[in-house]
Structure formats: C-alpha cells, structure tokens
N, C-alpha and C positions, 0 to 999 in steps of 0.2 A: 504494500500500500504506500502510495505517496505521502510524504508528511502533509500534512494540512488537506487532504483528499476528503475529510469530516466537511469542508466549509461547501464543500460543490465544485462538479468541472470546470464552472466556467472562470471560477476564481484560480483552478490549476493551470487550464490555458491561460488565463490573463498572466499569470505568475513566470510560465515556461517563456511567455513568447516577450516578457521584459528581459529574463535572462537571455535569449535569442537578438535582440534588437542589442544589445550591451555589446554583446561580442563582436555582433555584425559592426557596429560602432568602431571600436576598437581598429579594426581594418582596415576603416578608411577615414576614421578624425582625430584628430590629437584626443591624447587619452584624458580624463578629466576628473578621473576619480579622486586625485590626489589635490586636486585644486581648492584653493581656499579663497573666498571672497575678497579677499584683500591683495593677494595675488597680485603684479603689476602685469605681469608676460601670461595673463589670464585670457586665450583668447575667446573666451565666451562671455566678456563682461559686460558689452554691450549689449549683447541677447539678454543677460539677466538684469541689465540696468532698466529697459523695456518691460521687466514685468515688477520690478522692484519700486519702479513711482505709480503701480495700481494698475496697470493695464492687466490685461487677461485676454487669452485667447481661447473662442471655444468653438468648436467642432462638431456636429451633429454624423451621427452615420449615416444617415439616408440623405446628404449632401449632395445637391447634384456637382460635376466637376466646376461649375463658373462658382459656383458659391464653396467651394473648399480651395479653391485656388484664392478666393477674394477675401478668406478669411486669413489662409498663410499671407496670405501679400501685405497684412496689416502689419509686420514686422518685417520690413524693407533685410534691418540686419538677417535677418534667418536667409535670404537668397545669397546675400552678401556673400555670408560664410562659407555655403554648399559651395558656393563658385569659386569663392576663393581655394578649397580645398581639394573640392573636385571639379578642374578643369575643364576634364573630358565628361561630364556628366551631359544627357542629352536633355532639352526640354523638356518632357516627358517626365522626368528624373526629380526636377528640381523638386516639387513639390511633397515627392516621398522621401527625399532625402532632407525637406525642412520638418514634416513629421518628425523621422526617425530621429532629429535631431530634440525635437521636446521631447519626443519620450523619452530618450538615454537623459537628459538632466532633469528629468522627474524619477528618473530610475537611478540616479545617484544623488539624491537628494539634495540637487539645485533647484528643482520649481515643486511647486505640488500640483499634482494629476487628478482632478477629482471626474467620478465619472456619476452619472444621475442619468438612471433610463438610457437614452441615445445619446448624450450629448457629454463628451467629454472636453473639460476645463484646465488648463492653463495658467496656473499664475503666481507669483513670488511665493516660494514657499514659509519665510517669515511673516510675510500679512494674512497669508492662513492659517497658522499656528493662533496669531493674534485675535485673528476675526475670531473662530471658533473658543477659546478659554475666555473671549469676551462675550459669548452667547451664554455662557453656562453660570 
C-alpha cells in the first residue's frame, strides 16, 4: 500500500505527478530547492516578487486555450524565464513550461497551490499562511 493511499487516488496522483513535474524540472531549470528569499543570484525573484505584493494566478480546468494562455500571460516574467532558459522551446511549449514552472515553486515551497473544485490558485505563499491563521 502506498503511504497516505487512506486519503484517496486522486490525492496519490496529485502527490506522484508533483514529485514527476520536480524532477522533470530539475532537467531543464536551475534547480531551486536550495534557494532562499533573500538570495541575490535568485533567479526566480521576480516570479515571486509578482505574487508577493498580492497578485495570484488562477486557473480553471475546463479552460478553453485563449483563456489559459490569457491567464499565464498575466505574468509577463513567467514567458520571460521559459525563454530565457529554454531557447529552443516551441510556441506551443511556452505555456506548459510556464505551468510546470508554478507548480515546481508550489512544490518546493515558494508559492502556495490551492486547489477548490476546478480551479487551481497561485499565490505568495507567506500571505497564505497569513490570510488563513487570520480567518481562525
């Protein structure tokens, strides 16, 4: 039995396919695990400066492509970066490789990922910590 198999599949696939996106990560962006907010040669600090004065990015599944495209595009940096890093990536590309880029800094504890029904969220992981011990 899997650990944590008691919670449901779909929180085991959610579980497998962050540790999947991590590695896949790993292969093609500076690694980031080790990075610390204060970091100078930090290069995802503009990505998290963007969610760190309130912004949030969020994402429906049943997105059609103009509105999942229009919703990455709200963070200029995030194309930025993919492009910066991967050159040869085709248009086609960019947009899953600006995903897989919030999910790996939700999946190492740079942003917080909340997910509600279809719609998965986006945004500083310190002001979610905040908002929620201040609902309680």
């Amino acid at each position: 039995m899997y650990e944590g198999e008691q919670e449901g599949a779909g929180l085991v696939a959610e579980h497998l396919l962050g540790k999947a996106v991590k590695t896949l990560f790993t292969k093609e962006f500076p690694d980031i695990a080790d990075l610390k907010r204060t970091d100078e040669q930090n290069p995802y600090q503009d990505i998290l400066d963007f969610f760190a004065t309130g912004n949030s990015i969020e994402m429906f599944e049943d997105y059609s492509d103009k509105e999942y495209k229009s919703d990455l595009s709200k963070l200029a940096e995030l194309k930025d970066f993919v492009m910066k890093h991967k050159d040869n990536a085709l248009v086609n590309e960019l947009n899953f490789y600006s995903e897989m880029l919030l999910w790996t800094l939700a999946e190492n504890s740079k942003l917080d990922k909340s997910k509600v029904l279809n719609k998965i969220t986006y945004t500083d992981l310190f002001n979610s910590y905040l908002r929620d011990s201040l609902k309680n």
